[in-house]
N, C-alpha and C positions, 0 to 999 in steps of 0.2 A: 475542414477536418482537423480535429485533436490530434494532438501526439499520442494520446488513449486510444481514435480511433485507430490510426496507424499498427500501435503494438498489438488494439486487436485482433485488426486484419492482417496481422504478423508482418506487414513492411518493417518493423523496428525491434529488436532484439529484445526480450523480456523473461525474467525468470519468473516462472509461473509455480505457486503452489495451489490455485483449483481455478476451474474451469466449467461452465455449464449452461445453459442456454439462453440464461437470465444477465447472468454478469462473470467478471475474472478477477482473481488476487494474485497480483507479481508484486516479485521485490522493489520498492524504491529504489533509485539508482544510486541516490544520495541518503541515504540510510542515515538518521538521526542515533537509531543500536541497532546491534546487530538483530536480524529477524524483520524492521521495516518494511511492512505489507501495506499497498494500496489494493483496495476492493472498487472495483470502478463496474458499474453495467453497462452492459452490449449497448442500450439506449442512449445514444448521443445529446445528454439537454446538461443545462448550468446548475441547477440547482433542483435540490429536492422537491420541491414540490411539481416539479414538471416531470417527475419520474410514473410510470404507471402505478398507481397502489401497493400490488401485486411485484413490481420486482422491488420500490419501496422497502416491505417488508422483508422481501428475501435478503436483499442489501446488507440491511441490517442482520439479520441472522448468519450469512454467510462472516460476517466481521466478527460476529461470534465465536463462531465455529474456528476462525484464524485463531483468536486469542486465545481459546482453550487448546486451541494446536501449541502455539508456541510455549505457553505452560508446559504443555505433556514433552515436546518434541524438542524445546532449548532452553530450559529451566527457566523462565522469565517468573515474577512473583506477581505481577501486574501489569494491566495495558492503558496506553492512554487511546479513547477513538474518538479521531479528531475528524470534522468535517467543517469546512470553509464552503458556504452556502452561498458562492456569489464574490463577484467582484471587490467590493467594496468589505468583505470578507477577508481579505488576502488570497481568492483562488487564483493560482498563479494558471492554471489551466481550467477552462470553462466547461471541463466537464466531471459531473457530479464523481467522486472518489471520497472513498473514508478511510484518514490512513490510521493503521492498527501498530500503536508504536509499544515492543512490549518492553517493561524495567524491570531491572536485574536486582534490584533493591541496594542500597549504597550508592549509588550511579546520578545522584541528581543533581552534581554540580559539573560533570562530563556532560549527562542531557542535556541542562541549561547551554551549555558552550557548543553543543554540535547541533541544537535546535536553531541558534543566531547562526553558525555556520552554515545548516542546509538552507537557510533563506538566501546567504552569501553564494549560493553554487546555481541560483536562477539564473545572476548577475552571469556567472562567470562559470560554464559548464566545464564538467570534468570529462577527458577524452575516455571513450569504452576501453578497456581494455583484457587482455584474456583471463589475469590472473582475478581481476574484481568479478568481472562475469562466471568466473567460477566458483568462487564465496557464493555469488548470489544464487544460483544455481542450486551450489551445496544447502544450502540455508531453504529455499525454496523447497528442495526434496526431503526435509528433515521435517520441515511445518505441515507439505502433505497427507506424507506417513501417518500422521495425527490427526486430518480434517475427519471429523465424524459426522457419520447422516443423520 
């Protein structure tokens, strides 16, 4: 079992901005900028091509749907969508997620330095705490509000 399965079977604390039968988008816990959404599917496998067709596609659209959220919903001007397809990929977690990181335009020497930083917080985890879980939370319900069908 993942730490994905986990959060999706709610044993692990997550701020979730969508949810549906296929797969879920919460906030990264270690947020590269603010708005840092991983989309990860209900289906437990490592890499893309082990994913059903059909949630595949949704996957993808669902990360969509995140980025033009966080456009509409936390002024971002652009997204990067990242997917690490495997180990040897740098997945630090073996199960399929595409993280939806959106920039604020000006911000690429801060991203540079907190993208090496969130690799540095694998190493050395950062304790939950109330006031971060409620940023993420916050941030979660603001990218919602905007997910479009």
């Amino acid at each position: 079992m993942t730490v994905f399965d986990a959060i999706i079977a709610g044993r692990l604390p997550a701020s979730f901005a969508h949810r549906d039968e296929h797969c879920v988008a919460f906030m990264d816990i270690n947020p590269i900028t603010a708005g840092h959404v991983l989309v990860v599917p209900r289906q437990s496998v490592t890499t893309i091509d082990a994913l059903d067709p059909v949630v595949r596609t949704h996957l993808w659209d669902v990360a969509r749907r995140v980025g033009a959220a966080q456009r509409a919903g936390l002024g971002s001007k652009a997204q990067h969508f990242l997917l690490n397809d495997g180990k040897a990929a740098s997945q630090t977690v073996p199960h399929v997620h595409i993280h939806v990181i959106p920039r604020y335009g000006g911000d690429t020497v801060r991203t540079l330095g907190r993208m090496i930083w969130h690799v540095s917080t694998l190493l050395i985890p950062r304790p939950e705490t109330t006031a971060r879980r409620e940023r993420l939370d916050a941030l979660a319900a603001r990218i919602a509000a905007h997910m479009a069908g």
